[in-house]
N, C-alpha and C positions, 0 to 999 in steps of 0.2 A: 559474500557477506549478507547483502540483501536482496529483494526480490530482481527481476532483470532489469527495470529500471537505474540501479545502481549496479549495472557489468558495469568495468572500467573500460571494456573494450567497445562500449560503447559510448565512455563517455567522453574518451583520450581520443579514440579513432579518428569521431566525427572530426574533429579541431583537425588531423592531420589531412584527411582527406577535402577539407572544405578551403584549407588552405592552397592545397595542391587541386584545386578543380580548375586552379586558371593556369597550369602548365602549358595549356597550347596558347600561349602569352608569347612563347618564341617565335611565331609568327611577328611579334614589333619587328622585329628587326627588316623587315619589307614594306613598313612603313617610309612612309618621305619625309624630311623637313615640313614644319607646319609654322605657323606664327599663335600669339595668344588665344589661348581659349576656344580651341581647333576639338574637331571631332572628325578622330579615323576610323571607319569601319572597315572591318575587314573578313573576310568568309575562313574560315576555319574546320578541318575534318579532324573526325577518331577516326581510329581505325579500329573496327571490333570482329575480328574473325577476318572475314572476306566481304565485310562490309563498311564501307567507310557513313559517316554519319554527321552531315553537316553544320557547324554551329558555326553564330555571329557574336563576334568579339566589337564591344565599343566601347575606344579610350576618350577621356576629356580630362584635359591637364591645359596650364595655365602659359605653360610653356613645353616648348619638345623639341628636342635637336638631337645632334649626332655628336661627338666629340669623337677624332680623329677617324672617324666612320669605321670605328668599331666596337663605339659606345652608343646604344640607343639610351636617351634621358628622356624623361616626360616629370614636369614640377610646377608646382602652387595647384591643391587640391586635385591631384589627379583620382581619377576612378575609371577603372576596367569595369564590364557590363557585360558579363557573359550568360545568355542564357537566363534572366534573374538574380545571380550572383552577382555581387557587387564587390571587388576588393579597390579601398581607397587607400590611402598614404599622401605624404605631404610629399615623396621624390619615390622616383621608380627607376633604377637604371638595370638595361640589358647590355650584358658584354654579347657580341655576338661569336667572337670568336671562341672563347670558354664557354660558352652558352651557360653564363652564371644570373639570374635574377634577385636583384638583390631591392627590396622596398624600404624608406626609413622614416620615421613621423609620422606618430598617430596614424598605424595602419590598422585599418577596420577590415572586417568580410562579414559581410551578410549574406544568407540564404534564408527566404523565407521563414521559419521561429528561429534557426540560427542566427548567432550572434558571437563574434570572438574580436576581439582588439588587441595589438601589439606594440610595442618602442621599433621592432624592425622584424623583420623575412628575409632569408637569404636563400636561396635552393640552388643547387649543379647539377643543369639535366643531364652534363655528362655521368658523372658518377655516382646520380639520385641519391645525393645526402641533402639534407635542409636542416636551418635552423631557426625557430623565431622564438622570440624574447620577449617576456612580461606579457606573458599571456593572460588574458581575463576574458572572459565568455560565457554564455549561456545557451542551456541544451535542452529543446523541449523532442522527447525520446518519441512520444507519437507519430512527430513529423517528418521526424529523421530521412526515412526512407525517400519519401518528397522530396524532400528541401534538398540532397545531396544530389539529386539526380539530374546532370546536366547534360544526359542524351537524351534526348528529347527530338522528336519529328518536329513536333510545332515550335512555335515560338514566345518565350514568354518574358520580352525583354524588359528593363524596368527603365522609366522616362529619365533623361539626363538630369533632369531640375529635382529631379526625387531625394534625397538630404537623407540621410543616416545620423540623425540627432542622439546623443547621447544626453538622456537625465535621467533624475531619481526613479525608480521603480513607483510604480502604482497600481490602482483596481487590484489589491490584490481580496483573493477570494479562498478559503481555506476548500481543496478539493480532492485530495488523495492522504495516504500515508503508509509508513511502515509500521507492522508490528510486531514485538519480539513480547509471548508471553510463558510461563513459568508458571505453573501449580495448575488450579482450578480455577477458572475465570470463565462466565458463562456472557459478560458485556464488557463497556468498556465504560462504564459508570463514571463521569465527571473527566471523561479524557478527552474531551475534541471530539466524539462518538459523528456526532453529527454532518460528517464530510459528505459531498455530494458523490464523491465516485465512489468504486472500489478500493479494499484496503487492500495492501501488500504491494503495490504501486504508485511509485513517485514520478512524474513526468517530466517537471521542470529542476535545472538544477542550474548554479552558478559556479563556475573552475576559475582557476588560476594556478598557475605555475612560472615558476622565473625563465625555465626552458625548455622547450621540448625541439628533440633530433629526430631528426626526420631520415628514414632510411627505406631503400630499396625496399627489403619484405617487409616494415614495419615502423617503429619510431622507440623513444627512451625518453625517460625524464631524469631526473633525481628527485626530487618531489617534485607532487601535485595535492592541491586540494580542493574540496567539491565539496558545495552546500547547499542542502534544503532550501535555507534561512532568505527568504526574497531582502533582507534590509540588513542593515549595518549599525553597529558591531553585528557579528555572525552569533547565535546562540549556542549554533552545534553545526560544526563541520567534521570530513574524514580527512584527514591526510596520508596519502600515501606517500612511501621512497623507496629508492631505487626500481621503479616503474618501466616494463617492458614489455613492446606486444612485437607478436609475431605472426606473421601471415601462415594459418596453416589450414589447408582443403578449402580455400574460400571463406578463410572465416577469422578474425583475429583473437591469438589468445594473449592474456595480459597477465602479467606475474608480477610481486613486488613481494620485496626482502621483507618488508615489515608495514602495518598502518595503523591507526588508531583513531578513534571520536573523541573527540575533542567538543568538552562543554562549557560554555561562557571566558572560553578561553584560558579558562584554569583548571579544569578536570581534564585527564589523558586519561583513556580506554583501550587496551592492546586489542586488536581487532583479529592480525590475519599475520603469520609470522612466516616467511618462505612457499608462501601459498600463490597458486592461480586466483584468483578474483573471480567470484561467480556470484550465482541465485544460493541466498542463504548460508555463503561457508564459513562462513564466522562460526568460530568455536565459543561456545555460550556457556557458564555456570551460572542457575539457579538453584533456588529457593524455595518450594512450595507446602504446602499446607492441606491434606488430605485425610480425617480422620474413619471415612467411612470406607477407604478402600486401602490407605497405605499407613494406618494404625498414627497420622500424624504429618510431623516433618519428615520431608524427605531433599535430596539432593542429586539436581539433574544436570545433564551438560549435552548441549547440542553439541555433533557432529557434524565434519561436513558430508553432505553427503556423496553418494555413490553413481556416476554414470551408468547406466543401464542400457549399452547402447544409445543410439543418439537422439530418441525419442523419450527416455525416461532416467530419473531421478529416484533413488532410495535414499531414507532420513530414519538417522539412528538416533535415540535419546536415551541413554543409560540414564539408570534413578536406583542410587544407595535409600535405601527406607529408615533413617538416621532413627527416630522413633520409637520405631520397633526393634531397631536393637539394640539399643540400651534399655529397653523396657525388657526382650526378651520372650516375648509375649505377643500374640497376634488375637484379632477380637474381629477378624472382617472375612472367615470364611466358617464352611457350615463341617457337619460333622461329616466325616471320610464314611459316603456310603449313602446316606441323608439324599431327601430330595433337593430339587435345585430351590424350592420357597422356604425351605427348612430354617428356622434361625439360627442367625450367625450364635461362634462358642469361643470361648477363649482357651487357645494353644499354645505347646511351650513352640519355639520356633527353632530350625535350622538354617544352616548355612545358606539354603539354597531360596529361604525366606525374604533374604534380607538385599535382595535386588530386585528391580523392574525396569522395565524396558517401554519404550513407545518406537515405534516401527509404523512409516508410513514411505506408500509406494505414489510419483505423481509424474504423470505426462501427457500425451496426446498423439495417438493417432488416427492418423483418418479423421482429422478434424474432430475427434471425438476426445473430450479429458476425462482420463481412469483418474483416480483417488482412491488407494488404500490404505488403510489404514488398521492396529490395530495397537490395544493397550495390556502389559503384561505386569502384573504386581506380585508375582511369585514364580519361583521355577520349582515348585515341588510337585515331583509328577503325582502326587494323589491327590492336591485341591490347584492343579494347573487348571482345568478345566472350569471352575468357579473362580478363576485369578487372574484370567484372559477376556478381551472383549474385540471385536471389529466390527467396522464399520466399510463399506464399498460400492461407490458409487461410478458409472457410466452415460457421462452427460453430454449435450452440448445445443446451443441455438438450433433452433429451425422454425420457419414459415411453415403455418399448420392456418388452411383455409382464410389466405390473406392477413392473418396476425405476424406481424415481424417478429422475431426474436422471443419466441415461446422455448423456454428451457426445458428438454428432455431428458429425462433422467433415469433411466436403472437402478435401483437400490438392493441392497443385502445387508445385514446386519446380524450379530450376534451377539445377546447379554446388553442389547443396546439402552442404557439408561436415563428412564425419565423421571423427572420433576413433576406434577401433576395437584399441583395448589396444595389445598389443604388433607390431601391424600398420599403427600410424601411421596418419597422415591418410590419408581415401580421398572422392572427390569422386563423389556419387550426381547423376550427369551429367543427368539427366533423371525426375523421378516424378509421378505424379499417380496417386490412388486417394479410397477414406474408411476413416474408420476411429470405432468406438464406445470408448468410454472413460469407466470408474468409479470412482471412488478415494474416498474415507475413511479415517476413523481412529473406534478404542474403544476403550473399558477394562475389561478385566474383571479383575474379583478385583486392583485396582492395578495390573496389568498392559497397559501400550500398547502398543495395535498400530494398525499405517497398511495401508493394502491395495490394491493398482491391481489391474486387471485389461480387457483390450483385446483389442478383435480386430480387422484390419483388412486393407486387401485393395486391392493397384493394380498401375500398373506401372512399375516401374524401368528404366531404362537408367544401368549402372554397372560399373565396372574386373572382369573377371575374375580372379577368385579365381587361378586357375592357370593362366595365361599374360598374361604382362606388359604394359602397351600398350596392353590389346584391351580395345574395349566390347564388352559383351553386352545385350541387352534380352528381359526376360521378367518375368511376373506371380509375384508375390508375393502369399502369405495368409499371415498370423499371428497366432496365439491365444496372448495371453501372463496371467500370472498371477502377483502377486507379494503374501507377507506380511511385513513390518517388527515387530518387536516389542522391547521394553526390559523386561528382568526385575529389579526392585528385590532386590538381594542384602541389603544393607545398610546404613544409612544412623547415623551419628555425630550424636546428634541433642545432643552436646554441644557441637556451634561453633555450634547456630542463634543466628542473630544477631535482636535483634527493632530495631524503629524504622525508618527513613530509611535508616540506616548498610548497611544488607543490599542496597539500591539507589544505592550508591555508584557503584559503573563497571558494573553491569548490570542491565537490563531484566528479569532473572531473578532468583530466588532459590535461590542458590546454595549446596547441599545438599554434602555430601563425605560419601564413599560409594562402594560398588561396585555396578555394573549389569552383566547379562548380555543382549547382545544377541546376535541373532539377524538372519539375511535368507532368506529359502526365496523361489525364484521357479522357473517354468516357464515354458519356450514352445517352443510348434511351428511353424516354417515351411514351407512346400510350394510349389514354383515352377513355371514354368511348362516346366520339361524333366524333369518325372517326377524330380525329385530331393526332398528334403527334409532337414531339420535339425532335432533334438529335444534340447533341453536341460534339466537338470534341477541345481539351482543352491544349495548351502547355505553361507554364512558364518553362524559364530558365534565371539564371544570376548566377554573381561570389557570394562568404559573402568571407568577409576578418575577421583575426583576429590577432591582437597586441595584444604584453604585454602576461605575464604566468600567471596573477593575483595572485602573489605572494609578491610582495610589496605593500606599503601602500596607493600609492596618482596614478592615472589614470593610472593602469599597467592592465588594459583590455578591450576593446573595439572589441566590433563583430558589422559589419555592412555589410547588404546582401540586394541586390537589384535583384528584382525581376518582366521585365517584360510578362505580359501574353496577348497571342490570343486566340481568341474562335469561332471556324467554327459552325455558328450553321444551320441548317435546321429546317424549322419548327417551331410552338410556341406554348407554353403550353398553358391551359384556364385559369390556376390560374396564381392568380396574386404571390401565395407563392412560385411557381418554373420556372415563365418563366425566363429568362436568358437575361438580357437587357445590361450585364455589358463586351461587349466583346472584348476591347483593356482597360488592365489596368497594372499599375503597382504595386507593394510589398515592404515596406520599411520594413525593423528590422534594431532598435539600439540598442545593450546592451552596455551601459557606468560604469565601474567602476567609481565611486566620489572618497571617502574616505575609506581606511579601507574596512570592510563586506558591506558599503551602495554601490547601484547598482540600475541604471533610467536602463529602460525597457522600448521599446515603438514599438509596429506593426500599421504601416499606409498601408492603400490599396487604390486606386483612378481611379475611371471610367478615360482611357484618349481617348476615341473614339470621335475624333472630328465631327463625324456623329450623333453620339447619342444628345439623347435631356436631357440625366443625364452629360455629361462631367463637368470633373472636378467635380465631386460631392465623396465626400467619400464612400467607400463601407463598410469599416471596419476601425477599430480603437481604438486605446487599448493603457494606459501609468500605469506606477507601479514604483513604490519606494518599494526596496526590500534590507533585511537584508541579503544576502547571505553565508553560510558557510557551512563548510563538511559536519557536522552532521543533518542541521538544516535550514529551508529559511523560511521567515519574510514578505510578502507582502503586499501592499496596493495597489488597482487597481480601475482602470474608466474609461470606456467607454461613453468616449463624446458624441458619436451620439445617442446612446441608453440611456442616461443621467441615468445610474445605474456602481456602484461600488459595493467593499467588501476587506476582508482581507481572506486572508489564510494561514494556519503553514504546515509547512510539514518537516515530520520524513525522512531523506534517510536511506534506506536500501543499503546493500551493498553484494556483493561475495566479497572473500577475503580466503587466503592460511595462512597455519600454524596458532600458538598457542594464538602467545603475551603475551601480564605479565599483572597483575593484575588492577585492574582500582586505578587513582590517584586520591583520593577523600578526603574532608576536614573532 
């Protein structure tokens, strides 16, 4: 369905295997009689191969006896100590001769960012079945690997007096999320844009299910459900049923009959019907909006995709070009025979017109991530080649002269499409090079800043800058340089809101106040005809923002004006990167309307009254968007580029302590 963060085998598993990490708990039974409030420790082996592996088990219970000495009991706040792991319960008894473990009352297990609570546990080491009941928990997917691992050489016990408190959830800080988008969509304009990680991964999540069976190769449920959403009511949860994983090569796979998203607890979304649970297999129908490449609307449907072996993944997206064929008529390729700058003609269309395809290839090996991709708006073999585009890149970290984490990259492209201000679409006909790439963000003195900085170096074939028509090809270097920063002016610290209510329709906590930002960037390019291009780049202006958006009718409004100079030296040969646009200015409005509805709109405009684009638009972008904590809704279109789309997006979240169980119908 979604990215790995939301495997269910990772999300089911942990809970089984964290539960069962205090299996060599059969050891009580070579415990002694104790009196109140007693602590037995006792030395403990795995056996892993031909290696046994020593761990120390620590009980403390309020009481601990034998019944007929063939019942171990341990009661009033009891807690196992294994290694870090922590399982509590209000009673624990061991049969020793079934070798049945059975916990009841308020049983907790903690591992380190794990978290799961139960009404009871029951396991039989003889016949390794289990069962625990009213499950609720939480899973930060990061840590996972850590926090399960209880072979360990050293020791990392946790103190007896250490308390496993259960309260409200807090600090919560909006920091990842998923995204599912549909058409053309070049941002994510008034959507939560602003998260500190990366997109297409959620880390923390919260489950519950009434029960989960715990089995030799694997476990079952009947349902389960898991959500984003850190607070209660849940905004947007998945539920699954009839849930099954199976141990297979070291690895667990998890199936279910059917699942769906569930929004405010009143919208159902079929997700995955008789499917494995994976990265993206949710089968999708959109919606998009393309008039320069797909004559219009069109209609698309993710796939799941395909195993490639065990290092890679292929992603199928079929697209009916609705549009174009009821019009009949195509107006987005050039004449059969024509050069590739030739202008587009208007043709009668066939059969083979009236579909497209997007096709993309993603894995890793050798620590190295491929990315193919490529886009198909026609299958007629005489303008396939003007109806076809890719893109392909070979990347990954590495340490280059003591810099951590400089991104490596390999590139190749073809028909690859730019935007290029007030110079319109330009189509970089042919590239292939590498290029190095840094980026972060910090804060000094309250003050954010973000920072990229690149160099990179290949060769282009693409539209001459000064004569029309004509390709040119020649090598390209560029060293570019850029700093982002937000200066807190002011801030009204008399709307803060405290509680829930502040996480009404967003992920953020919404301050009203004035900010000064800032953008400084450089770069230099040099080609392969002795020419070059040197720019030197500063926007600055205030964003204002009213209202907490915590009420119902216009309680939020952000608007930030932004304008920019540009020194430049020099001029490129193409026409995709000369720089023609150098006094402009930067509009953003976000408008709360109604309730979760929210207008979103970025306008940019040449204002050099020397230039021969003045007043012309550079960029421009308008969205109608659903927004709320868990979840945002949008629909987008870009005027000048006469293409739209929708997008859903999942927020992920950080977030402190336990919370209580999800409220669900």
């Amino acid at each position: 369905m979604f990215s790995e963060t939301l495997d269910c085998k990772k999300v089911f598993g942990i809970f089984a295997l964290g539960v069962l990490c205090v299996t060599p708990i059969e050891a009580l039974g070579a415990f002694k009689n104790n009196s109140d409030n007693s602590n037995n420790i006792e030395e403990l082996s795995f056996q892993i191969g031909k290696e046994k592996i020593p761990l120390e088990l620590n009980l403390y219970a309020d009481r601990q006896y034998d019944l007929n000495e063939k019942v171990f009991v341990a009661e009033g706040n009891v807690k196992a100590i294994l290694n870090g792991a922590i399982l509590a319960s209000d009673r624990i008894e061991y049969d020793r001769q079934k070798k049945i473990l059975v916990a009841t009352g308020n049983v907790v297990f903690k591992k380190g960012s794990q978290y799961f609570q139960a009404s009871s546990l029951n396991y039989d080491f003889i016949r390794e079945v289990g069962e625990v009941n009213d499950v609720y928990g939480l899973l930060s997917i990061e840590s996972i690997s850590n926090d399960i691992n209880l072979i360990k050489s050293e020791k990392a016990l946790v103190l007896a007096e250490d308390q496993i408190r259960v309260s409200p959830i807090k600090n919560i800080i909006l920091k990842d999320g998923y995204i599912i988008k549909g058409g053309s969509i070049d941002s994510e304009l008034g959507l939560s844009a602003n998260s500190t990680d990366k997109d297409g991964v959620i880390n923390n999540w919260r489950i519950q299910s009434p029960r989960i069976i715990i089995r030799k190769n694997g476990w079952s449920a009947d349902k389960i459900s898991f959500t984003n959403d850190p607070l209660n009511p849940t905004q947007a949860r998945i539920e699954a049923q009839d849930v099954e994983a199976k141990e297979d090569n070291n690895s667990t796979l998890i199936s279910c009959s059917k699942s769906r998203l569930i929004i405010e607890e009143k919208f159902s979304i079929p997700l995955l019907k008789n499917r494995k649970l994976g990265k993206s297999e949710a089968v999708k129908w959109f919606i998009g909006l393309d008039y320069k490449e797909k004559d219009g609307l069109f209609l698309g449907r993710k796939i799941s995709p395909l195993d490639i072996g065990k290092d890679f993944k292929l992603y199928f997206q079929p697209q009916f070009l609705l549009q174009r064929a009821l019009k009949g008529k195509t107006n987005n390729y050039i004449e059969n025979g024509a050069g590739p700058l030739s202008d587009k003609i208007s043709t009668e269309t066939n059969f083979a017109d009236l579909f497209g395809l997007n096709v993309a290839l993603e894995g890793k090996k050798s620590n190295w991530d491929i990315n193919l991709s490529s886009e198909i708006t026609t299958f007629d073999s005489q303008r396939f080649s003007n109806g076809y585009r890719y893109n392909g890149t070979l990347s990954r970290d590495l340490k280059i002269y003591n810099i951590d984490k400089v991104n490596t990259s390999f590139f190749t492209s073809y028909r690859d499409k730019v935007w290029n201000g007030s110079l319109g679409d330009s189509d970089i006909y042919f590239a292939s090079g590498v290029q190095l790439n840094k980026h972060g963000e910090f804060k000094f003195n309250q003050i954010s800043h973000r920072y990229n900085m690149s160099l990179g170096s290949g060769h282009y074939e693409g539209e001459d800058y000064y004569e029309n028509n004509k390709l040119i090809e020649l090598w390209k270097t560029n060293i570019f340089a850029s700093l982002d920063s937000s200066f807190p002016i002011y801030r009204n610290k008399k709307d803060e809101i405290s509680g829930i209510l502040k996480y009404r329709y967003s992920p953020n906590v919404i301050q009203p106040g004035l900010d000064f930002n800032t953008k400084i960037s450089t770069s230099y390019s040099f080609y392969g005809n002795s020419t070059n291009q040197a720019l030197i780049n500063f926007d600055l202006g205030p964003e204002i923002t009213f209202g907490t958006y915590t009420k119902s009718f216009l309680d939020y409004t952000r608007f930030s004006v932004m304008p920019g100079i540009t020194i430049k030296d020099g001029s490129s040969p193409f026409r995709f990167d000369n720089n023609v646009d150098l006094r402009t200015i930067s509009l953003e409005l976000d408008q709360q309307i109604y309730g979760p509805l929210l207008f979103a709109s970025k306008l940019e405009y040449n204002i050099d009254k020397r230039s021969n684009h003045y007043g012309k638009s550079i960029k421009s972008q308008v969205a109608t968007i659903i927004q709320r904590r868990a979840y945002g809704f949008g629909l987008f279109y870009q005027p000048y580029q006469k293409a739209g789309g929708i997008m859903f997006r999942l927020n992920g979240f950080d977030f402190s302590e336990t919370g209580e169980p999800l409220l669900t119908n």
